[in-house]
C-alpha positions in Angstrom: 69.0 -48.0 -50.5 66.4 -45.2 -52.1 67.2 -43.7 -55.2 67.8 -40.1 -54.4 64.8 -37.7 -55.0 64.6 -35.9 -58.2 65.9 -32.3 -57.2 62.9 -30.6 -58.3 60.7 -32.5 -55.2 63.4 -32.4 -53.4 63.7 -28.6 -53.6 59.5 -28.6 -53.4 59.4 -30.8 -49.9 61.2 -27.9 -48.0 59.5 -24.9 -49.4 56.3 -24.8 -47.2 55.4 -20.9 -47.4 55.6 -21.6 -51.4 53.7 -24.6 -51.0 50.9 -22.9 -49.2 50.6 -20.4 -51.5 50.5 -22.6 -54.4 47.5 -24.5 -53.1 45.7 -21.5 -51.4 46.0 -20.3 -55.1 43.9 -22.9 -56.8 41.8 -23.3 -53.7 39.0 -21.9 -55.1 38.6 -24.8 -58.0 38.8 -27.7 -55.7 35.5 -29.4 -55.0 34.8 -32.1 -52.6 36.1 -35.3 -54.7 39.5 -34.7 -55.6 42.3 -36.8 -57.9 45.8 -35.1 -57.7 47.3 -36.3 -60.7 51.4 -36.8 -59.7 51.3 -36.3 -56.7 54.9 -37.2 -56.4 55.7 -36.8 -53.0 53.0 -35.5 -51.6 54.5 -31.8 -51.0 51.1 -30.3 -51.7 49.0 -32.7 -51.4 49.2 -32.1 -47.7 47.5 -28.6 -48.4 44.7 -30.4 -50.4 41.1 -30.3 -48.9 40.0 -33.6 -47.4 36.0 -33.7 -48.1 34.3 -36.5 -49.2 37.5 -38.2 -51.6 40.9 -37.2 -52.1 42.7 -39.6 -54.8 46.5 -39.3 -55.0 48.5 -41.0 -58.0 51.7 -41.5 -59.3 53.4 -43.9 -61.5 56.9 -44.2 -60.4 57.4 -47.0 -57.8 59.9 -45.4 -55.6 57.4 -42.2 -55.6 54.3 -44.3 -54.9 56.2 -45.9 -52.0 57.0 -42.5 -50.4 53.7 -41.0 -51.5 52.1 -44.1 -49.5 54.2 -43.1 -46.6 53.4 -39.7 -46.4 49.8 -40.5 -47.1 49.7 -42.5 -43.5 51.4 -40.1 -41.7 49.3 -36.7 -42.9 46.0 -39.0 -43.2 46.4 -41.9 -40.7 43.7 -44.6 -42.2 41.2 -42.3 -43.1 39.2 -44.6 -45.6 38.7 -41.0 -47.9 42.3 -41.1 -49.3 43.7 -43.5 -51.5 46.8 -44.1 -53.6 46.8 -45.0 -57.0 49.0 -45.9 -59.7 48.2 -43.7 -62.9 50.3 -43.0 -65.8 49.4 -40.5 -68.1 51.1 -42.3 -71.2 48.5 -45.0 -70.4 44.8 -45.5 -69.5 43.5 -44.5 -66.4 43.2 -47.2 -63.9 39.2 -48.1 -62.8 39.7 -46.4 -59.5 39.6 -43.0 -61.2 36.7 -43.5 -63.1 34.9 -45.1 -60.6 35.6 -42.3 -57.8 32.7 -39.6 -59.1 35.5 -36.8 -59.4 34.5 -33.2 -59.3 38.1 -32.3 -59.5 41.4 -32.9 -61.1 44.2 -31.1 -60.4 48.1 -31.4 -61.3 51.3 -29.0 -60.1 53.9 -28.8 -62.8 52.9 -32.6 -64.3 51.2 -31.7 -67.9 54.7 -29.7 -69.1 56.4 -33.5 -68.2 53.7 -35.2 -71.1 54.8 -35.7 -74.5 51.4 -35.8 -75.4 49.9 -33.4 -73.3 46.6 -33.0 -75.6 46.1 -36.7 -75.1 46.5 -36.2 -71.6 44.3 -34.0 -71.4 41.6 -35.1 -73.0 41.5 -38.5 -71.2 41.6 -36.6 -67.6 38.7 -34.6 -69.2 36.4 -37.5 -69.9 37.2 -39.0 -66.5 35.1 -36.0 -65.8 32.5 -35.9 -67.8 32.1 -39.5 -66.6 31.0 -37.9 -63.2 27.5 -37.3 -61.7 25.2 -34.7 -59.9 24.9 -31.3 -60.2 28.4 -30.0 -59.1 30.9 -28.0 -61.4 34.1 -30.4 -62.8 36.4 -28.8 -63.2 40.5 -29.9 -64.4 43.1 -27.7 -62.3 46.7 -27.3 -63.9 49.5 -25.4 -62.7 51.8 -25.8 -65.2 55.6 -23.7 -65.8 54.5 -20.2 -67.6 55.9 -18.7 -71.5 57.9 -20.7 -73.9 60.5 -18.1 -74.5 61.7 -18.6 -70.6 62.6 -22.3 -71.8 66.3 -22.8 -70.6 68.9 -25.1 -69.1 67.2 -25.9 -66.0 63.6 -27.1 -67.8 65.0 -29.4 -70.0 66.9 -30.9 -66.4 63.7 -31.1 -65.0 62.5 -33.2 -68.2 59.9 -30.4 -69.2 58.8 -30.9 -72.8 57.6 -26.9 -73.0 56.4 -24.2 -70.9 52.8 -22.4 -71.7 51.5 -19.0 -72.6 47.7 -18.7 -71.7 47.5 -18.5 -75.3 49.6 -21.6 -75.8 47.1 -23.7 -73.5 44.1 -22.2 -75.0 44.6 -24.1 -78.1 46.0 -26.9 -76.0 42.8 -26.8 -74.5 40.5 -26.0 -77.4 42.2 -29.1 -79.1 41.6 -31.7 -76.1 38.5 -30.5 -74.4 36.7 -28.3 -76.5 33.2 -28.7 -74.7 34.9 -27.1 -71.5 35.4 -23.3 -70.4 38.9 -21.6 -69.7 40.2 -19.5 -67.3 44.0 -18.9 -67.0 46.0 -16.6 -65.0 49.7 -16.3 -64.6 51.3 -16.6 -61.3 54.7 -15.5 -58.9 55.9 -12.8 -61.7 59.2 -12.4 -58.9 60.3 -16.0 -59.7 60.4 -15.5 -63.3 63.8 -13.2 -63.5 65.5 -15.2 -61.3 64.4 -18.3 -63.6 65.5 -16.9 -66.7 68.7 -15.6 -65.2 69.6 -18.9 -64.0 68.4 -21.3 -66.9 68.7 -19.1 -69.8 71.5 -16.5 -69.3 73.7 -18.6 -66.8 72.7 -22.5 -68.1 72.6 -23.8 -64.7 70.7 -27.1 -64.3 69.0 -26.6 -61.2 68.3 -23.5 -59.0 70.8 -23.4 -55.7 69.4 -24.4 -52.5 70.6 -21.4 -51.2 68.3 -19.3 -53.9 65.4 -21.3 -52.6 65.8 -20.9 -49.2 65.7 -16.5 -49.6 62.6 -17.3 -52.1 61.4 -19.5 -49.5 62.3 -16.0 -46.7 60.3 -13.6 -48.6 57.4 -15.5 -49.8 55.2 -14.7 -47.4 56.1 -10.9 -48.1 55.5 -11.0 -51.8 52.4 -13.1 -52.5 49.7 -10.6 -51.6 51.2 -8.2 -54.1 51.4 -10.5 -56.5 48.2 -12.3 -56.4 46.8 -8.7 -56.6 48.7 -8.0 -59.5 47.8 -11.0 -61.4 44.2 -10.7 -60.6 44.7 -7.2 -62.4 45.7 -9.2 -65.3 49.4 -8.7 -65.4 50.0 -11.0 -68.0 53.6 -13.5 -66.9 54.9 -14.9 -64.2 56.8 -18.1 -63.6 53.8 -20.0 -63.4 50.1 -20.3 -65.3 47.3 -21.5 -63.6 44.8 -22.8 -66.2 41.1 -23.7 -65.3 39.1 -25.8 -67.1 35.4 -26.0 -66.4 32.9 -28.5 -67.5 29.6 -26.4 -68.2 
């Protein structure tokens, strides 16, 4: 029998209007030779553009074994996609650094790292290990201010949340030779976070509050994105973008 998915996929898998938005968010970083760095099982990386490579790892077996499945059903045998085993505690496998990446890009992975600065910095040379003229860039979508740490994070197995501040020294430290560009994202989720991991100490968020998030998403995300591209400055979410010159 399969070990039960962790509930923050679980919760992820269903949540297709939240799902699109995510990945029409960082849409506009995402080159043509991609690596989706825990990938888990696969929620988003359905949304992902399919160019000339699209790399999808994890490192848990049960996960790579769904991930695979997914893979063949979304993908068929497109020779394109791949799946690879990559563990962010460890060195990258060969595949990655022999794939040319343009792009790497994670949803809620770095916040899992102890050493995310280590991370960081090997998924940046992966990078600067690529060729030709096109940008590189490192995509992270990552849980948004440390003060909205709570009850339901450290279920999750987050080591912190990030402050665009907070991952500008994260990045400054790892990748210095890149460029940053940060932006905070769904500032609606983020009372309803804090309310139920801070004030209340829940350990997960009831399916019944994701399914009305999951209702008026598609109401709420033009505002927002507007908002956030005026600079309001939280959310539940950062988006960080780091660009090789």
């Amino acid at each position: 029998m399969s070990a039960p998915l962790p509930f923050e996929l679980a919760a992820l898998r269903g949540a297709v209007n939240y799902q699109r938005w995510v990945s029409d968010a960082v849409a506009p970083y995402l080159g043509a030779r991609i690596l989706e760095v825990g990938a888990g099982v696969g929620s988003l990386s359905r949304w992902l553009p399919l160019r000339e490579k699209l790399l999808l790892s994890e490192r848990e077996p049960e996960l790579l074994r769904l991930l695979a499945a997914e893979v063949a059903e979304r993908f068929g045998a497109d020779p394109r996609v791949a799946v690879v085993e990559a563990d962010l505690s460890g060195e990258l496998p060969a595949t990655v650094h022999a794939a040319d990446l343009d792009t790497i890009v994670s949803f809620n992975v770095i916040e899992h790292v102890k050493d995310d600065a280590g991370a960081l910095e090997k998924l940046a040379s992966a990078l600067r290990r690529s060729s030709g003229p096109r940008p590189r860039r490192l995509v992270s979508f990552v849980p948004a201010h440390l003060w909205a740490y709570g009850s339901i994070d450290a279920a999750y197995g987050h080591e912190r949340r990030y402050s665009a501040e907070s991952f500008a020294a994260l990045a400054t430290k790892s990748c210095p030779d890149f460029q940053l560009e940060t932006r905070y994202f769904n500032a609606v989720g983020l009372p309803g976070w804090v309310l139920f991991g801070k004030l209340l100490r829940r350990s997960a968020i009831s399916a019944r509050a994701i399914r009305a998030f999951e209702l008026i998403c598609p109401w709420i995300r033009g505002v927002d994105d507007a908002l956030h591209r005026l600079g309001l400055p939280f959310g539940q979410s950062l988006i960080a973008v780091l660009t090789h010159p």
